[in-house]
C-alpha positions in Angstrom: 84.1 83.7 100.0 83.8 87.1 101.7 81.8 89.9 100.6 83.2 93.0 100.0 82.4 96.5 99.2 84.9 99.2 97.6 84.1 102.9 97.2 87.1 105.3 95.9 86.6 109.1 96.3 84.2 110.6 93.9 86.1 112.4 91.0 84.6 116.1 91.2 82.8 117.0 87.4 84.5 120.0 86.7 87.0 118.8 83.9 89.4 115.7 83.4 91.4 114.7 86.5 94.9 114.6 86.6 97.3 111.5 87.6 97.7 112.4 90.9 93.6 112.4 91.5 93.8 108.9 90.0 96.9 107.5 92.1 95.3 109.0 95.0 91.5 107.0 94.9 90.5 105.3 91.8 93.9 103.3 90.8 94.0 101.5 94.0 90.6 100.8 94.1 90.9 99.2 91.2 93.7 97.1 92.1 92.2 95.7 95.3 88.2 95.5 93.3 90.2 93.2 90.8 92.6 91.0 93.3 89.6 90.8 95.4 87.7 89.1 92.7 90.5 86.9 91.7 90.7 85.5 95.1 87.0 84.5 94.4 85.4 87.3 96.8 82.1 88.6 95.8 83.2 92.4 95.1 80.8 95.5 94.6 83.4 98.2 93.5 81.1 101.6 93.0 82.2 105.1 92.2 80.1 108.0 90.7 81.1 111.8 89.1 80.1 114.7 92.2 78.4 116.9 90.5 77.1 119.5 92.7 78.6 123.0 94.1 79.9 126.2 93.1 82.9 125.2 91.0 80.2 122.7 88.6 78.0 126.1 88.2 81.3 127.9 87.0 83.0 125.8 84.7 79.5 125.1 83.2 78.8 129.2 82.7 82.6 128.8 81.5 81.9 126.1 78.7 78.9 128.0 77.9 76.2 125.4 78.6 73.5 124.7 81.3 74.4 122.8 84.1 72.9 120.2 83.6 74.1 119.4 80.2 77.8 120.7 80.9 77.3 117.7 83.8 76.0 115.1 81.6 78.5 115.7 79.0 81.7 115.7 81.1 80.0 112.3 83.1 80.3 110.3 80.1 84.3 111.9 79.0 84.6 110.8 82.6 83.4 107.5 82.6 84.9 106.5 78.9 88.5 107.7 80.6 87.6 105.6 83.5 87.3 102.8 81.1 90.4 103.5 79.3 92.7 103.3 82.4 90.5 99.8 82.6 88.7 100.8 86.0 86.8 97.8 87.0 83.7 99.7 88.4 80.3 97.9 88.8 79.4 101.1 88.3 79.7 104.8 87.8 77.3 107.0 88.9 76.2 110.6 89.0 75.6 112.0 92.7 72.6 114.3 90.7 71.0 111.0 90.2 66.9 110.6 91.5 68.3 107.9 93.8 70.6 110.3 95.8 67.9 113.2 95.3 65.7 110.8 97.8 68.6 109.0 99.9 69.8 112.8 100.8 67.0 114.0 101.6 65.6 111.0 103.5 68.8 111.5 105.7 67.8 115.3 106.1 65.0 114.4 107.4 66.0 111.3 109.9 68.9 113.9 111.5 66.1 116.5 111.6 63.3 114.2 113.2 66.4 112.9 116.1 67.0 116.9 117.0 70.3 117.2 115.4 69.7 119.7 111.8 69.7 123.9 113.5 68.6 126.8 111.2 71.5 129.1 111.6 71.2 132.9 110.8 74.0 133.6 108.7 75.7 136.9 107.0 76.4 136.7 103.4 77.3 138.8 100.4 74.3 139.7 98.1 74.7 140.6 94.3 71.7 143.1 93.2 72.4 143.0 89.6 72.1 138.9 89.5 69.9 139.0 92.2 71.1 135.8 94.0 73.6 135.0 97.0 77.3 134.6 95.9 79.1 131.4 97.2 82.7 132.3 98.2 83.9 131.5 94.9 81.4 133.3 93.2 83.2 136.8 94.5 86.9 138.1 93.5 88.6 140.6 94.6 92.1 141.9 95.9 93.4 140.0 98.6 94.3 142.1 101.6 97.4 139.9 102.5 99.4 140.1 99.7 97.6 142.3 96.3 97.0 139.4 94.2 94.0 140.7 92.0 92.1 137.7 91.6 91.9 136.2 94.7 88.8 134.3 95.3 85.9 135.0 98.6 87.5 131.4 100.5 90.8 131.6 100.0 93.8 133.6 97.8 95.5 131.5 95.4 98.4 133.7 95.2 99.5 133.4 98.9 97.1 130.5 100.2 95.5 132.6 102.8 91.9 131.8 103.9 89.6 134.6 103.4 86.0 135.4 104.3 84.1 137.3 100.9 83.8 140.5 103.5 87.7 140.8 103.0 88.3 141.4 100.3 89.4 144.4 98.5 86.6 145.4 95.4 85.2 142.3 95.5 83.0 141.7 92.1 80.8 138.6 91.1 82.1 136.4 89.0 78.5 135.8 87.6 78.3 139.2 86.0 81.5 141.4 86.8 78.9 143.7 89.0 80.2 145.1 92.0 76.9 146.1 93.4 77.1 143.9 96.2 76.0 144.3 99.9 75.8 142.3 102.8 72.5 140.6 103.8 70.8 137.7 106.1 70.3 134.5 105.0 69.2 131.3 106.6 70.6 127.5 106.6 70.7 124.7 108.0 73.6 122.8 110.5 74.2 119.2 111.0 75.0 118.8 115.0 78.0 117.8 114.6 79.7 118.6 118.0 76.9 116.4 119.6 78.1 113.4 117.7 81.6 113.7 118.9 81.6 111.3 121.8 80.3 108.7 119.5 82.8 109.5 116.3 85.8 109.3 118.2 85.0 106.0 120.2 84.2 104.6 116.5 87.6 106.3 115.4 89.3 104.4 118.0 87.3 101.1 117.2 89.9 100.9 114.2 92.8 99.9 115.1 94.4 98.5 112.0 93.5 101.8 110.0 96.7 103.5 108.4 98.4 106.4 110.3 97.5 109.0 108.0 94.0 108.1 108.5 93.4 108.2 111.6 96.2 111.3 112.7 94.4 113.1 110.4 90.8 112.0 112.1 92.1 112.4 115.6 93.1 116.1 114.3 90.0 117.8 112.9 87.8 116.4 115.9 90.7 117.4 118.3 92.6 120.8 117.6 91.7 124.1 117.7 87.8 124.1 118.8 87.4 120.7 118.0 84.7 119.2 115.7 82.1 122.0 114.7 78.4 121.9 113.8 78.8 122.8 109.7 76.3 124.1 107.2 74.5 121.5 105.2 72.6 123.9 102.6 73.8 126.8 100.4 71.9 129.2 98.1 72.7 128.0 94.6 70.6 126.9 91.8 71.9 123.3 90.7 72.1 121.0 93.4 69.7 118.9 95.4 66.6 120.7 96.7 66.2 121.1 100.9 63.4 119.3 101.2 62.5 117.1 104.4 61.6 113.9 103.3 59.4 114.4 100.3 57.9 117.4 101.8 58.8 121.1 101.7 61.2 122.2 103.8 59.4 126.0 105.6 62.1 128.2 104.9 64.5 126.7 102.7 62.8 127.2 99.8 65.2 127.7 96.5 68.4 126.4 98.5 69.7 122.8 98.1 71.8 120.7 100.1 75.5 121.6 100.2 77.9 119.1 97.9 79.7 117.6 101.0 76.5 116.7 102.3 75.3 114.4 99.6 78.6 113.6 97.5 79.2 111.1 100.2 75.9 109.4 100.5 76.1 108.6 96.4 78.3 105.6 97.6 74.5 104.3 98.4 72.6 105.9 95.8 75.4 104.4 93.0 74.6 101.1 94.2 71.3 101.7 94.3 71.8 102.9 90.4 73.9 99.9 90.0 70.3 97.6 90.8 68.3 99.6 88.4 70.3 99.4 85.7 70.4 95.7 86.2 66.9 95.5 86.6 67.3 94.5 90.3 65.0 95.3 93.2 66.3 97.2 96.4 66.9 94.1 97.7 69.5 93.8 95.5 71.7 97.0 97.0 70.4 97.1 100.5 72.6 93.7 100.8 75.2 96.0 100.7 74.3 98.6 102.8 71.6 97.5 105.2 72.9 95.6 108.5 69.5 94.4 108.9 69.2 93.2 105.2 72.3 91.3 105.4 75.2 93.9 105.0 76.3 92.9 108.7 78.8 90.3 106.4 80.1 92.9 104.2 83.6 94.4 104.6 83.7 97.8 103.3 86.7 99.6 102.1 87.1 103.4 100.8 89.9 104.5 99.1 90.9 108.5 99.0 93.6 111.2 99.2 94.3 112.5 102.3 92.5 116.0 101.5 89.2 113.8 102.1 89.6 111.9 104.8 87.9 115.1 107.2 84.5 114.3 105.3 84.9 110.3 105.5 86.2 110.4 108.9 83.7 112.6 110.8 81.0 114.4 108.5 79.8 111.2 106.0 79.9 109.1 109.7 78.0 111.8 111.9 75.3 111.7 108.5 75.2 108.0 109.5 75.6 107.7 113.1 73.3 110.5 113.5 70.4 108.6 111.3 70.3 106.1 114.1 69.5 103.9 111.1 71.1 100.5 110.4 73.5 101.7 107.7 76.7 99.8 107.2 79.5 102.2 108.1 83.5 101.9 106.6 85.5 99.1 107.7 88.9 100.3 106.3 90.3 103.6 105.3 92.5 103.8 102.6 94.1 107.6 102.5 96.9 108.0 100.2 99.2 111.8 100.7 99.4 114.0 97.4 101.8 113.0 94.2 103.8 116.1 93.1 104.6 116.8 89.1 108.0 117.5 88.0 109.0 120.3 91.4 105.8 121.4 91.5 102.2 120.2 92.4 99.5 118.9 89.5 96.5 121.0 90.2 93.1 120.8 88.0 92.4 124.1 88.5 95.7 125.7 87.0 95.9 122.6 84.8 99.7 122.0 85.7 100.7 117.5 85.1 99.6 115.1 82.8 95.7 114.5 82.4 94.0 111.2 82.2 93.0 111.8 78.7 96.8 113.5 77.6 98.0 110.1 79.4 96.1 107.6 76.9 97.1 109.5 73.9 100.7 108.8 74.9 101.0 105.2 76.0 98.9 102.7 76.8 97.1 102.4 80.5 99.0 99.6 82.1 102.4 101.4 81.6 100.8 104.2 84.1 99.2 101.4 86.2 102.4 100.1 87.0 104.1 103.5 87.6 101.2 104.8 89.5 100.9 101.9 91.6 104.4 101.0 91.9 105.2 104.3 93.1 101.7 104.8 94.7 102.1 107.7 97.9 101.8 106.0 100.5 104.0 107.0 103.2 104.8 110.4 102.0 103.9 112.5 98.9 105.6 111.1 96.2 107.2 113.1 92.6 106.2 111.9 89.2 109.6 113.1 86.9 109.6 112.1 83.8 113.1 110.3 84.0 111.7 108.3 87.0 108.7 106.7 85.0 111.0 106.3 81.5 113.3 103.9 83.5 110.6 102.1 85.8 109.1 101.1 82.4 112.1 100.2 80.6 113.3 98.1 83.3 110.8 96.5 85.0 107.8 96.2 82.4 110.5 95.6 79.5 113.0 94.0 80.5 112.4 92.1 83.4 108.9 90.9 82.4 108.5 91.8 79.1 111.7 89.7 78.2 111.3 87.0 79.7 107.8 86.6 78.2 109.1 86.9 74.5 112.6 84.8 75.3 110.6 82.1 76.6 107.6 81.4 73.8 109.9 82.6 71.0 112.6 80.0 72.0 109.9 77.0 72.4 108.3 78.0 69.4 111.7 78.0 67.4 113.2 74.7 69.1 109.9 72.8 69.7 107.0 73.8 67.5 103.2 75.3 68.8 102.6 72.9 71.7 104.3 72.7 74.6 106.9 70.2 75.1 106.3 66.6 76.7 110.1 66.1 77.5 112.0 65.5 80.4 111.8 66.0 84.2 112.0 68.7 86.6 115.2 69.0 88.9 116.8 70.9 91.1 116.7 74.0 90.1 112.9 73.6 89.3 111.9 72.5 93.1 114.0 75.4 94.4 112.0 77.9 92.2 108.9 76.5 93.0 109.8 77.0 96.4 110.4 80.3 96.1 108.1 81.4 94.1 105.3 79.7 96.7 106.9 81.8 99.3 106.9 84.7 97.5 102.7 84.2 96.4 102.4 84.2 100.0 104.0 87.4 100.6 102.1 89.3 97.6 98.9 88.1 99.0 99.7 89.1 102.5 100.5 92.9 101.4 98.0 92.7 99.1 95.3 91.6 101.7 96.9 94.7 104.0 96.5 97.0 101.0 100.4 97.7 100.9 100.0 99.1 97.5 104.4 99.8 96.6 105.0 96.6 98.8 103.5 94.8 96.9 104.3 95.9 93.5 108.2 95.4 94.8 106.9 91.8 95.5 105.5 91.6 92.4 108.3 92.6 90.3 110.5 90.4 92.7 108.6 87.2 91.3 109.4 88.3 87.5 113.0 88.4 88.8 113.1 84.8 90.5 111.8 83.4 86.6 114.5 85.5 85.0 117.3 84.4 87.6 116.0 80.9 86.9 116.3 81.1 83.2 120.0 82.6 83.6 121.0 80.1 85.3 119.0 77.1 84.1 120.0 78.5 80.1 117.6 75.9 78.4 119.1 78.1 74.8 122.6 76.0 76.0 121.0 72.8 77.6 118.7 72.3 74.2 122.3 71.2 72.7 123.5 68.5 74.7 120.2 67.2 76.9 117.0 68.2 74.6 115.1 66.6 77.2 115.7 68.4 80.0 115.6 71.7 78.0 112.0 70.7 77.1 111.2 70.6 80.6 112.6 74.1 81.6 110.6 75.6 78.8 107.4 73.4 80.3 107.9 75.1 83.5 108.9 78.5 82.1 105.1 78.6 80.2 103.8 78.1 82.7 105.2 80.2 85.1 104.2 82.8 82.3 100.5 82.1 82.9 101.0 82.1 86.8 102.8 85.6 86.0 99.3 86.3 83.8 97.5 85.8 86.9 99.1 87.6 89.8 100.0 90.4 87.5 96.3 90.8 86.3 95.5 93.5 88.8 98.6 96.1 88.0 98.7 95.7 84.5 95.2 94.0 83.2 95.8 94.2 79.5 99.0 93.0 79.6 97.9 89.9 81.7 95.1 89.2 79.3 97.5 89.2 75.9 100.0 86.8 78.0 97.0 84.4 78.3 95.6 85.1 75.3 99.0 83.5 73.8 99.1 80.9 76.2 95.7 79.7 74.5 94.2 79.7 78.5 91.5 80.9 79.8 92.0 79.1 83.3 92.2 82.4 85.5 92.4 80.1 89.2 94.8 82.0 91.3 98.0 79.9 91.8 97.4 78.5 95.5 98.9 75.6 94.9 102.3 76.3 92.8 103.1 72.8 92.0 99.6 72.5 90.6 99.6 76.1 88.8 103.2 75.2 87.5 101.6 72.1 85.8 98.4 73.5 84.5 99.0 73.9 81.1 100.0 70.2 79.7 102.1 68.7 77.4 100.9 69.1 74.2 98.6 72.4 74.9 99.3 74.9 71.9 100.6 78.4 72.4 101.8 81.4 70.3 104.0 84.0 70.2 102.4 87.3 71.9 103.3 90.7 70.5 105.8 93.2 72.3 103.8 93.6 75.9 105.7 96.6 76.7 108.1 98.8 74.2 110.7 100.8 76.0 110.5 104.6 75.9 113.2 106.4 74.1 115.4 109.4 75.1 113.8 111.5 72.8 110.0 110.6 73.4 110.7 111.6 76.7 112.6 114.4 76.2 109.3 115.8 73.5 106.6 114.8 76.5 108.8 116.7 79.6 108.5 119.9 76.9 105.1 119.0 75.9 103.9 118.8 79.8 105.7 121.5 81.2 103.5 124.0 81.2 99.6 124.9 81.7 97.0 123.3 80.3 94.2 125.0 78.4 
């Protein structure tokens, strides 16, 4: 049994995330947290809402509420979505969380005590009226490049260019609407990063079997241009973690706290650190996970992310650790997935363009998205959600290929041979040759499984619903039951079973759907099929079984006609 931690990128808390922030992290997570366990690993799958920055202050002064309500409120829509696409976490956590207060600024201090934190002098706009510093996104104003009105101090919207606040044309404060704003001096603090290099990239080139995203993408923010850079690690906001060093004041940070990249990532600790309190656990309990020196040394750790974060968990996240000189267990395998696209277009949160979590659920039911998500997961390449794309994937493989067979099969045996399933006969030819192939084909699942091959091994997947159904063509126990009863009953023996093997190995795309299969198979016997000519024998003569309802239901012309209308625009 290996031990194996999972962290997927940290949904940000600024409202519900679209389907392309779920394909992109969470999803596959999921799917390797629950394969993991079915293969009898010890898993500790942890995720958490980031809650700090800019962007959490704005939507909060948007909804109207403090921070720190607007935060715990959208949390818990969060985490109850989470649990409707059925995400396995141990647990979600909340980067604001006491726990990552103290583990962020322990780190602070351990990079300050071994020479690499710098206070930097830096130039930045000043609002009189609100009396504050303005992050970037905290000032609008023309954009020089092309006119759009509402382009924000990092970057315009409009035409994509990056932007300083000092270029803008009237900037104003999004806080107030003032435009009594000057320039002024303000101090913060840098992580060393350049200093670090040497040791990042040898541990970059340590991984070998990491995917080519991953690592091209690595290999480019630490090579081009001027290479890695030192980078702020403190802003002047409100909500956020104080700077303090260690438990003690930090002499001339006062009223800043630490920047959101800076602490998001070390909430993969604190969250499993939560996880131990809310058990009731000691810190024994999550420095297994995390500590070398208290064991951790055996864990394999995973992260799953979209390619938009693999700068932080490639260099910034590792120079936090590396830098600590501390014995914390550092990221095995990278996971990085490349955006999905909606319809032409992109999904964005912030223009509220796709389909939503929440909008999802109130639609269908999760495992029809698990399946499309994963099946069509973007691996190699952004992939396109279209509306025609997911109605057929559905209707054909969740309906028809496995769907069928799994009403066919138990409504036929319940029809010819009563509840139980039938003692006759003997297996034959064609038996021994499926069993063959669908050992060989286990073995294949696992192995892309194991390699995190997400669309490989859904194809896989789907390929051993196909073998049953070809087997059942072609074997035609409706025709057999005629003029050899016997060996009819022993085609339907073997076809029950292979529905509770399909249970199993299907349990990690499509969860619910697995658990109503076995539900109606009157089994709770979840051992993953090693052995097929054991697992195709597991449930006996004699063992009762019912008829499950519909698993999937097709998706009509029209219904998807209504929801490409329904989509097509903006969110509000």
């Amino acid at each position: 049994m290996a031990r194996i931690l999972i962290t997927s990128a940290i949904p940000y808390i600024n409202g519900i995330k679209h389907l392309g922030n779920l394909v992109g992290s969470q999803l596959p997570a999921d799917l390797f947290a629950r394969y993991s366990r079915a293969r009898g690993h010890e898993v500790m799958f942890i995720c958490a809402t980031d809650e700090h920055g800019t962007p959490a202050e704005l939507a909060a002064a948007k909804a109207g509420k403090p921070v720190e309500d607007y935060c715990a409120e959208m949390h818990d829509v969060q985490a109850e979505i989470a649990r409707g696409f059925r995400l396995s976490f141990d647990h979600f956590g909340r980067s604001s969380s006491q726990r990552n207060h103290k583990l962020t600024q322990h780190f602070a201090g351990v990079l300050a005590d071994n020479g690499l934190i710098r206070e930097v002098a830096e130039s930045q706009v000043y609002s009189i009226d609100d009396g504050r510093f303005l992050p970037d996104r905290y000032i609008e104003g023309t954009c020089p490049n092309c006119g759009y009105t509402s382009a924000r101090g990092d970057q315009c919207d409009n035409c994509t260019k990056q932007l300083d606040p000092t270029d803008l044309i009237n900037p104003h404060s999004t806080v107030s609407g003032s435009t009594n704003l000057e320039v002024r001096e303000t101090k913060h603090l840098y992580l060393m990063q350049r200093s670090l290099r040497d040791k990042l990239e040898a541990w970059i080139d340590s991984k070998h079997d990491w995917p080519i995203l991953t690592t091209s993408i690595a290999k480019k923010w630490l090579n081009d241009g001027d290479g890695l850079q030192d980078r702020g690690i403190t802003r002047d906001l409100h909500w956020g973690i104080p700077v303090k060093r260690g438990d003690q004041p930090w002499p001339g940070m006062e009223g800043k706290v630490f920047y959101v990249w800076f602490d998001a990532p070390i909430e993969y600790i604190a969250g499993t650190a939560e996880w131990a309190d809310a058990n009731g656990l000691g810190d024994d309990a999550w420095e297994r996970w995390w500590r070398t020196d208290k064991g951790a040394s055996d864990v394999t750790y995973y992260q799953f992310m979209g390619k938009d974060n693999v700068p932080f968990h490639t260099l910034s996240f590792p120079a936090t650790i590396l830098g600590s000189g501390e014995p914390w267990k550092m990221v095995d395998y990278l996971k990085s997935f490349n955006y999905l696209n909606y319809d032409g277009g992109q999904f964005s949160t912030s223009r509220g363009r796709g389909v939503f979590m929440d909008q999802a659920l109130s639609i269908l039911p999760p495992d029809y998205w698990r399946w499309w998500l994963l099946s069509h997961a973007p691996e190699s390449s952004d992939a396109e959600f279209t509306w025609e794309n997911f109605q057929a994937s559905v209707n054909k493989d969740l309906a028809d290929v496995l769907g069928n067979l799994v009403s066919r099969v138990t409504k036929f045996a319940k029809s010819k041979f009563g509840d139980a399933i039938p003692a006759g006969g003997t297996f034959g030819a064609q038996e021994t040759a499926l069993i063959a192939d669908l050992g060989a084909r286990l073995r294949m699942y696992e192995t892309l499984m194991a390699q995190m091959e997400v669309r490989k091994a859904a194809a896989e997947l789907r390929g051993i619903w196909v073998v049953g159904n070809e087997y059942l063509q072609s074997a035609a126990p409706w025709s057999v039951v005629k003029t050899d009863p016997d060996q009819a009953q022993a085609m339907i023996r073997l076809a029950l079973n292979l529905i509770r093997i399909y249970a199993i190995v299907s349990a990690p795309f499509i969860p619910d759907a697995a658990a109503s299969m076995m539900t109606a198979l009157n089994s709770t016997d979840w051992t993953w099929p090693s052995d097929v000519h054991a697992a195709i024998r597991a449930l006996p003569a004699g063992h009762a079984f019912a008829v499950p309802e519909n698993l999937f239901r097709k998706i009509t012309d029209e219904e998807r006609a209504e929801w490409q209308v329904k989509f097509a625009g903006v969110r509000t």
